[in-house]
C-alpha positions in Angstrom: -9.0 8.8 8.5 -5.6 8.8 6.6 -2.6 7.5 9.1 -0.3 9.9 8.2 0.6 12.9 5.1 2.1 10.4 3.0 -0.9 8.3 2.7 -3.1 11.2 2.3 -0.8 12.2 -0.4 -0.9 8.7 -2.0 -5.0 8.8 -2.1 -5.6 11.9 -3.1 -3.5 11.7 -6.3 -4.9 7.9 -6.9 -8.6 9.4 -6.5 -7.3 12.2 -9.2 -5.7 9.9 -12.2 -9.5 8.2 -12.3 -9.1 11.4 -14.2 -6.1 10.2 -17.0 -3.8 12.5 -16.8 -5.3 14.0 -13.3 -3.1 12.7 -10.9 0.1 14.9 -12.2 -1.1 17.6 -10.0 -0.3 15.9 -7.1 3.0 14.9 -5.7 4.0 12.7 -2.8 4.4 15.8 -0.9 1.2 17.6 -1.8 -0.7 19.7 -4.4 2.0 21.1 -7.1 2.2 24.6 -7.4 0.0 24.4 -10.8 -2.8 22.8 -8.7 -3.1 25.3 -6.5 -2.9 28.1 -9.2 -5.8 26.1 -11.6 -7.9 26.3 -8.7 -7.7 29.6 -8.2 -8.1 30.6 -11.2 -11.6 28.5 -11.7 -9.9 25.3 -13.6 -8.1 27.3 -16.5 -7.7 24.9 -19.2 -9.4 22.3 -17.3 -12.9 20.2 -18.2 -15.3 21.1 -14.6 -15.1 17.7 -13.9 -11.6 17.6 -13.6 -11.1 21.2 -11.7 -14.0 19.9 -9.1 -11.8 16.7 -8.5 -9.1 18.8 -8.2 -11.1 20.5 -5.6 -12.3 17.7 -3.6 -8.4 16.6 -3.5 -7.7 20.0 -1.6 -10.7 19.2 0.6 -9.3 16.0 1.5 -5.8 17.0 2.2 -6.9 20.5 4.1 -10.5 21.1 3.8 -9.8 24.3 1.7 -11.0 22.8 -1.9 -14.3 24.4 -1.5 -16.0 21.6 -3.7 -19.8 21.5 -3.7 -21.6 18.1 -2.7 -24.1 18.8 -5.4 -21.9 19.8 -8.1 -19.6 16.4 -6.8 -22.9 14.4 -7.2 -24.1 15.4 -10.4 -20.8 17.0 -12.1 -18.4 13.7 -12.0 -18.3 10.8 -13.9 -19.4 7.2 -12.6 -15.4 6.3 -12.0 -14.2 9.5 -10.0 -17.7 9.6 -8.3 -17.9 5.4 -7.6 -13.5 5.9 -6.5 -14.7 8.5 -3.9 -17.4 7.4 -2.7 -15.4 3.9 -1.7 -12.5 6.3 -0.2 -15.1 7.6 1.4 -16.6 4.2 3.3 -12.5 3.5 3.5 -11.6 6.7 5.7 -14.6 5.7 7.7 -13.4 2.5 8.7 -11.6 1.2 12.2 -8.5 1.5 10.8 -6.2 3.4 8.0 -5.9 -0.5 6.3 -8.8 0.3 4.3 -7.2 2.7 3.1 -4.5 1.2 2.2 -6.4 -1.7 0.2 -8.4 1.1 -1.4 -5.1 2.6 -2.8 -4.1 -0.7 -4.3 -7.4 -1.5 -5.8 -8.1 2.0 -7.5 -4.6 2.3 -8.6 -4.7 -0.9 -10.6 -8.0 0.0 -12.5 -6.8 3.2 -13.3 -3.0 1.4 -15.0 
């Protein structure tokens, strides 16, 4: 799992700008205050693919997004699905270095 909150933080808003523009919803302190209101209101001005990333951010960071697996599975594109899945296998790992590497790899193919 994530070694501490600023390292979630870091993931989560890496895992959202395989999304462009994505990723400005989260800060290095958490969700901004428009996340949390364009998931409550059902995405607003957002595509569905971008409101359920959105959604599996929250779940990551507090297990409140509510994102379905079946919706993630057949809703997403190849690069948020593929970028999840491998945080995914990273989180699982021995230690939060995985992580760490997955960070610096997704970060660089999203530039």
């Amino acid at each position: 799992m994530f070694r501490d909150e600023a390292q979630t933080h870091r993931a989560i808003r890496t895992l959202l700008d395989t999304i462009p523009g994505l990723g400005r919803y989260w800060t290095d302190t958490g969700p901004t205050e428009e996340a949390a209101r364009v998931v409550a209101q059902y995405g607003a001005a957002l595509s569905s693919g971008e409101w359920l990333l959105l959604r599996v951010g929250f779940d990551l960071w507090n297990g409140r997004g509510g994102a379905d697996f079946g919706r993630v599975v057949h809703t997403l594109g190849s690069e948020p699905l593929a970028a999840l899945g491998t945080l995914l296998v990273a989180m699982s790992g021995p230690d939060d270095a995985a992580i760490d590497a997955w960070i610096a790899r997704t970060a660089r193919r999203a530039v």
